[in-house]
C-alpha atoms as a printed R data frame, in Angstrom:
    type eleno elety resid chain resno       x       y       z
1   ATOM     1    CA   UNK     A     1 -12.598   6.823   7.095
2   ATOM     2    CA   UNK     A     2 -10.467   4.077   5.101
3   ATOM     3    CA   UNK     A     3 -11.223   5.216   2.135
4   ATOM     4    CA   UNK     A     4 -12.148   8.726   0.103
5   ATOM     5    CA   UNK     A     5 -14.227   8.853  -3.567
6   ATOM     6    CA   UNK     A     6 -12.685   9.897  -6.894
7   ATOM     7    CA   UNK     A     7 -13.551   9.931 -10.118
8   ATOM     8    CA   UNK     A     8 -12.784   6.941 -12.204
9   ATOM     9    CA   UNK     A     9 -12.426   9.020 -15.483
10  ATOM    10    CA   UNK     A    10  -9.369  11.286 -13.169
11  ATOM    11    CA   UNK     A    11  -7.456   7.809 -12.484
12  ATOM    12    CA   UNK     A    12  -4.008   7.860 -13.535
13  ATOM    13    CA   UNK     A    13  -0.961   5.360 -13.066
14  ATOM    14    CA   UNK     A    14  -0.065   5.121  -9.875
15  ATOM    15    CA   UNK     A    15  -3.509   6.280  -8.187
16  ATOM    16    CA   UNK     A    16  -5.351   4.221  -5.765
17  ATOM    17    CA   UNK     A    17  -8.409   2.970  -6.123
18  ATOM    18    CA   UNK     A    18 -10.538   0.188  -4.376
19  ATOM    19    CA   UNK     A    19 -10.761  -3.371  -6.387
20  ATOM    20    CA   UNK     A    20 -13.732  -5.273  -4.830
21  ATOM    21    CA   UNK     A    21 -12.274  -5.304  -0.935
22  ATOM    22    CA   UNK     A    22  -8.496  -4.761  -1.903
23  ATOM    23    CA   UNK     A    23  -6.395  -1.956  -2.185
24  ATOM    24    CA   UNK     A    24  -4.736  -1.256  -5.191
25  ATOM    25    CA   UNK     A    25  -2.687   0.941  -7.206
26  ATOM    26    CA   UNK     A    26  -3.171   1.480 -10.659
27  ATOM    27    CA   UNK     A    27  -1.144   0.288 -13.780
28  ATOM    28    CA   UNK     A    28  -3.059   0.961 -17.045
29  ATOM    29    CA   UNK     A    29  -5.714   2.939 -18.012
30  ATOM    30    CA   UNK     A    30  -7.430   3.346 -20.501
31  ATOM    31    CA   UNK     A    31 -10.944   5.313 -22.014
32  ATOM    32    CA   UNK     A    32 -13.472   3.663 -24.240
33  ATOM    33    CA   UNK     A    33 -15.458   6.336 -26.387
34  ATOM    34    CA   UNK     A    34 -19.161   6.735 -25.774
35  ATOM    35    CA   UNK     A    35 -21.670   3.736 -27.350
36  ATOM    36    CA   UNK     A    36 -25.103   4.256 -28.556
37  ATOM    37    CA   UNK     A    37 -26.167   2.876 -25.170
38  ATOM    38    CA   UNK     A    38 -24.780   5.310 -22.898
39  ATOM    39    CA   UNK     A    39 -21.769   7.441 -21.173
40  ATOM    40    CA   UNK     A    40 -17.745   6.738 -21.549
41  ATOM    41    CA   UNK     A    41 -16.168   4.215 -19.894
42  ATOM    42    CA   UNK     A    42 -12.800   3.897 -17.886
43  ATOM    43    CA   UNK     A    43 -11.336   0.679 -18.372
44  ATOM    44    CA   UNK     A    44  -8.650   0.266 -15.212
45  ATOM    45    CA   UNK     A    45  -6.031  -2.334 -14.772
46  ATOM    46    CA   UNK     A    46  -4.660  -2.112 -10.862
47  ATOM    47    CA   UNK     A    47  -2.656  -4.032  -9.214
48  ATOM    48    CA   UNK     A    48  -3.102  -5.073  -5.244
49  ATOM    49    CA   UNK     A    49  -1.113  -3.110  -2.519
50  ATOM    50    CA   UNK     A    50  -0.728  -6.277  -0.517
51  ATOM    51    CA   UNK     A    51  -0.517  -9.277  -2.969
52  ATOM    52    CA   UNK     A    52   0.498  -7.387  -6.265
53  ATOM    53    CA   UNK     A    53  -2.109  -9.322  -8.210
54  ATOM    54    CA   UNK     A    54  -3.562  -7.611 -10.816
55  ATOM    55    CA   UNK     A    55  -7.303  -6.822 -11.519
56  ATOM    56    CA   UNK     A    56  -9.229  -5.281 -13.885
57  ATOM    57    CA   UNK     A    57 -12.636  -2.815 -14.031
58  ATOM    58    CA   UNK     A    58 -14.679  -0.586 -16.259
59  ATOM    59    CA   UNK     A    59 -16.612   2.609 -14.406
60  ATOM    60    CA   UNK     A    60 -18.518   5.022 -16.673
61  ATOM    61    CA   UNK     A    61 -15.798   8.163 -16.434
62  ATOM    62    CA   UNK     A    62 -17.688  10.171 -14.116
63  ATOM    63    CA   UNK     A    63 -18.800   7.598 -11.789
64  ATOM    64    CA   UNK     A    64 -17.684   7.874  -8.135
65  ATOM    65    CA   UNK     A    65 -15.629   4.969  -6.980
66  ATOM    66    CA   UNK     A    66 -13.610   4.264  -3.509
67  ATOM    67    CA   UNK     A    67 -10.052   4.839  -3.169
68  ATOM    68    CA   UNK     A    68  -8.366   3.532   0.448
69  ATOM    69    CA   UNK     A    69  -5.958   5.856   2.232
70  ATOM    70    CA   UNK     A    70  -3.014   4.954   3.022
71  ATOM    71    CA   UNK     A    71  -0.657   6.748   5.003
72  ATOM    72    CA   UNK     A    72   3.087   6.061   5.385
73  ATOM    73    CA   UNK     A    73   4.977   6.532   8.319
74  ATOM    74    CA   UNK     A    74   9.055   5.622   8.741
75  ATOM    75    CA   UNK     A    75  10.574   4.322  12.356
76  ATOM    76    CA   UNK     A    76  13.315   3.673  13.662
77  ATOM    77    CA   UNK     A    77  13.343  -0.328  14.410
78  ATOM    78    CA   UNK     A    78  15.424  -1.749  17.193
79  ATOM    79    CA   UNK     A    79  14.605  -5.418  17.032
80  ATOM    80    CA   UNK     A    80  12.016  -8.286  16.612
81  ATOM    81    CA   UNK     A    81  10.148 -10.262  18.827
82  ATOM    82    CA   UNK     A    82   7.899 -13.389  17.695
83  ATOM    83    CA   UNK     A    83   7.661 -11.798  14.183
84  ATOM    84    CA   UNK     A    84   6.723  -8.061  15.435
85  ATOM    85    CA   UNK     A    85   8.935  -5.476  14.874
86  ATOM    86    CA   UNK     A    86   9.853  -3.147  17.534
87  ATOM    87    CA   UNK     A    87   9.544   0.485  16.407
88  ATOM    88    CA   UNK     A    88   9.959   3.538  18.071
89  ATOM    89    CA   UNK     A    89   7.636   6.684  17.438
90  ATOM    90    CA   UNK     A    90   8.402  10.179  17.532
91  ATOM    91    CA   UNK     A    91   7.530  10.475  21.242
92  ATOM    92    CA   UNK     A    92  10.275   8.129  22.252
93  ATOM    93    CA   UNK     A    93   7.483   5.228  23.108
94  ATOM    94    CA   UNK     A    94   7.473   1.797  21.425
95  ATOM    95    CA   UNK     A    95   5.077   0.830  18.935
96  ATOM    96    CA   UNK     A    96   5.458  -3.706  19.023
97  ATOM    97    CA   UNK     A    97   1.910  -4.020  17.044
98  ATOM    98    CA   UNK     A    98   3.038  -4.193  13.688
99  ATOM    99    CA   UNK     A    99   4.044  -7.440  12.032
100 ATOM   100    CA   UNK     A   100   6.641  -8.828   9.195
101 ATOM   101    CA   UNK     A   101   4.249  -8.496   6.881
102 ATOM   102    CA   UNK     A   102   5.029 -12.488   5.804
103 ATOM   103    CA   UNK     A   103   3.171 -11.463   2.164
104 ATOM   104    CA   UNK     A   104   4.963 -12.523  -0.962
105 ATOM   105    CA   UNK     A   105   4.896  -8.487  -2.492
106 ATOM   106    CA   UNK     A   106   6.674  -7.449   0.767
107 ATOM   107    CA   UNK     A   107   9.051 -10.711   0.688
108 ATOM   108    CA   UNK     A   108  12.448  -8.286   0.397
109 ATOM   109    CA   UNK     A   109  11.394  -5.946   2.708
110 ATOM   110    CA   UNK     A   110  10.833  -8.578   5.288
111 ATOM   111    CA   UNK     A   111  14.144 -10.585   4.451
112 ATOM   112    CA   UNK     A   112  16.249  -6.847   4.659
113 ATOM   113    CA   UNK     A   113  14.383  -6.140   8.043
114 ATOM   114    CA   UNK     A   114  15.610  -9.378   9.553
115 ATOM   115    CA   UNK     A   115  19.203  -8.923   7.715
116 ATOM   116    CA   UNK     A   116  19.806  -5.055   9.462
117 ATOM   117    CA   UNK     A   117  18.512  -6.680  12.798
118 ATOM   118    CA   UNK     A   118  20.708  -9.923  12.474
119 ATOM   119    CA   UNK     A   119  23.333  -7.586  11.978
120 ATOM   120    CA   UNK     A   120  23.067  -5.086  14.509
121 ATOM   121    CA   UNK     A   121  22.696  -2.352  11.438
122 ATOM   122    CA   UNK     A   122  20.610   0.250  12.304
123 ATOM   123    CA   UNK     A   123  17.420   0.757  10.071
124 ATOM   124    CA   UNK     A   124  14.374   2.804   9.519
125 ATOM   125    CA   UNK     A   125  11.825   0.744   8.554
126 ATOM   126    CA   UNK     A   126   8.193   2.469   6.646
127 ATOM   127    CA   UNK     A   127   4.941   1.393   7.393
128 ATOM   128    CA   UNK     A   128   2.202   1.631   5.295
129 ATOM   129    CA   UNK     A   129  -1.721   1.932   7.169
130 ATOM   130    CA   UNK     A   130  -4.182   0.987   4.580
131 ATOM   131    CA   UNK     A   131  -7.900  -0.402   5.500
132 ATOM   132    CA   UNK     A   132  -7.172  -1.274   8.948
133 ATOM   133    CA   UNK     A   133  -3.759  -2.929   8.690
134 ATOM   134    CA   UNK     A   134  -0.482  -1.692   9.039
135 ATOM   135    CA   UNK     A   135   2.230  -3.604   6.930
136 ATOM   136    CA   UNK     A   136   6.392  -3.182   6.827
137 ATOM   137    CA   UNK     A   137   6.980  -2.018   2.988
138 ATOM   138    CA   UNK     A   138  10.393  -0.232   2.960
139 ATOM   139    CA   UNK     A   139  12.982  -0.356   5.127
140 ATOM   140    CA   UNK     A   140  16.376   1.098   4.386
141 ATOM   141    CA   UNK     A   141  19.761   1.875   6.438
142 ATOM   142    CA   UNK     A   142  19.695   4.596   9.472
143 ATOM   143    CA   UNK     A   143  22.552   6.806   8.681
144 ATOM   144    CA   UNK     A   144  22.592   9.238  11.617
């Protein structure tokens, strides 16, 4: 499964929770009381995973809303080839399926990928799997 349920009225800042089709993460939250006309409401401002454009949504508290998984894994990179990176896994083998992400939130990590490789610096680069895609969204310098 892409994504698991939560409750909106358990959201916090930095939880995840599905805006229409996008992943996001959240940056404000916050609880109207009851009405006359019915249960509590979560009022949550989250901003895209991919893009970094913001959103906002109202749940009643204890309504059950999506929230993708994403799991992050680092690798070693060696070098890039028509705009995929070429990362090694655990087991030695290559993994050449994942992309420069070429999206504006990921700009830096993209530009630092390229500078290490240009450079012949070795890096570890983290990839985040969220709904399907994999995207570069760290990178930083391979000490050992």
């Amino acid at each position: 499964p892409q994504t698991e349920q939560v409750e909106a009225g358990k959201l916090k800042i930095g939880s995840l929770v599905m805006m229409g089709d996008k992943p996001c993460k959240v940056v404000k939250t916050s609880k109207a009381k009851p009405g006359k006309h019915g249960s509590a409401k979560a009022i949550i401002v989250a901003a895209s995973l991919l893009d970094g454009k913001k959103a906002e949504q109202s749940w009643g508290t204890s309504d059950l809303i999506d929230a993708p998984i994403v799991v992050r894994t680092e690798y070693p990179c060696l070098g890039i080839e028509d705009g995929f990176l070429q990362l090694q896994d655990e087991s030695g083998e290559m993994k050449e399926d994942v992309k420069l992400s070429g999206l504006p939130s990921f700009e830096d990590v993209d530009k630092s990928i390229t500078k290490f490789i240009e450079d012949d610096v070795p890096c570890l680069v983290t990839v985040m799997k969220v709904m399907g895609g994999e995207y570069p969204c760290a990178v930083r310098e391979d000490k050992d």
